[in-house]
Structures are given as structure tokens and as C-alpha cells.
N, C-alpha and C positions, 0 to 999 in steps of 0.2 A: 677210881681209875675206870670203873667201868662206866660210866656215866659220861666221862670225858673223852674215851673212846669211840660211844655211841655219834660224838660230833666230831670224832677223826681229831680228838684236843683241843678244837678249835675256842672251845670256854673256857672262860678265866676260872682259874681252879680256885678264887679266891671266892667267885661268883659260887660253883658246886657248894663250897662248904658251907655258905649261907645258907642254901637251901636246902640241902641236908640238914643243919642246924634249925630251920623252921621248922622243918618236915621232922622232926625229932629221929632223924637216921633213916626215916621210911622212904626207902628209893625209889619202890613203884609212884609213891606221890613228889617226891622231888622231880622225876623224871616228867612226868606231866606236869608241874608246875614251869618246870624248864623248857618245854615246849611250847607252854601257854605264854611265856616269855619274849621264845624267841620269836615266835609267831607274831604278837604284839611289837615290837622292837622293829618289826621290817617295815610297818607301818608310820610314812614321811613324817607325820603331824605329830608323831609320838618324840622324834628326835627334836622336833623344834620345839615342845615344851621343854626336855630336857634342858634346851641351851638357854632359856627363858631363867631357867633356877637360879640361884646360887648357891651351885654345891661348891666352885671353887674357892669364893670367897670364905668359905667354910672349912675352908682344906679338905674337902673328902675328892680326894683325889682318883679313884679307880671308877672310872666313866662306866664298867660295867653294872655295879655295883650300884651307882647313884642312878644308873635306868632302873634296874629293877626297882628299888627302894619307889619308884616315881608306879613304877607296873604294881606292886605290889599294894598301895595306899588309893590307886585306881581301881583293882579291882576287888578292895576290902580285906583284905588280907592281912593289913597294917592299920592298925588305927591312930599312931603317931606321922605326922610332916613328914615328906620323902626327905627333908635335908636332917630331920632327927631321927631319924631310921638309918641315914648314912654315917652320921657321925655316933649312935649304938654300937653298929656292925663296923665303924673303924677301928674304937675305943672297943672293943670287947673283944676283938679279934686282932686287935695288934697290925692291922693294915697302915700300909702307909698314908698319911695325913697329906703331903705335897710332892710330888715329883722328885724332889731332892731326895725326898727319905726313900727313892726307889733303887740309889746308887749304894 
């Protein structure tokens, strides 16, 4: 909560727990990791690879989630495919796969 605060909520709390979950709990480095994120993510070029992917055909459905996974394999932090990183973090964390499973 405190972390999700710090952006007024505005982050996907499923996004926090990844990174928590990397970060092995350590907040001060989730918390700059989420910075270094969000930072990256504002950046045009970065959205237009994302749409280049194919997270959907893969059902990983939480657009937050499959950026980072894209930020994360970017800047070495993952050393498996952003689209096998997203479907890891769907299938381990019980995220929804399609839209549908959002109802």
C-alpha cells in the first residue's frame, strides 16, 4: 500500500507485486525499480515496441505487466523473452490470461 500511494494508486497493484516479488520484498529497490520503469514507459518508442509483441496472442493480458516484462529483459534484469516472463508472472501469480477472465 505504501508504494501504491506513493503514485496516488495510480499502479497496477498486480504490477507492485511483481516487483516486490523480484525485489525479494525489498521496497527501497522495488521502489526504484518502479521509477526506473515508469520513467522508461513515458518514453514513445518504448510503447511502439510493446505493440510490435505478441503478448496478446499469448493471452498475457495486463498491458502493465507485459511493459515491464519488455523494460525488464531491456535493461537485464530478466534474462528470459518479455512474452516468457509474462506468461511466468501470469501462470505463477494467477493473473488473468484474457480479458474475459477479468469479469
Amino acid at each position: 500500500m505504501q508504494i501504491s500511494a506513493m503514485w496516488n494508486h495510480s499502479i497496477d497493484f498486480n504490477l507492485i507485486h511483481a516487483i516486490l516479488d523480484g525485489t525479494q520484498g525489498k521496497i527501497d529497490q522495488a521502489i526504484k525499480l518502479l521509477s526506473m520503469f515508469e520513467t522508461w514507459k513515458l518514453q514513445p518508442n518504448n510503447i511502439k515496441k510493446y505493440e510490435k509483441k505478441k503478448f496478446i496472442k499469448k493471452r498475457c493480458c495486463n498491458h502493465q505487466i507485459n511493459l515491464f516484462c519488455i523494460f525488464a529483459e531491456e535493461k537485464g534484469f530478466s534474462r528470459r523473452t518479455p512474452i516468457k516472463n509474462a506468461i511466468s508472472v501470469t501462470v505463477n501469480d494467477g493473473l488473468p490470461f484474457v480479458k474475459k477472465d477479468y469479469k
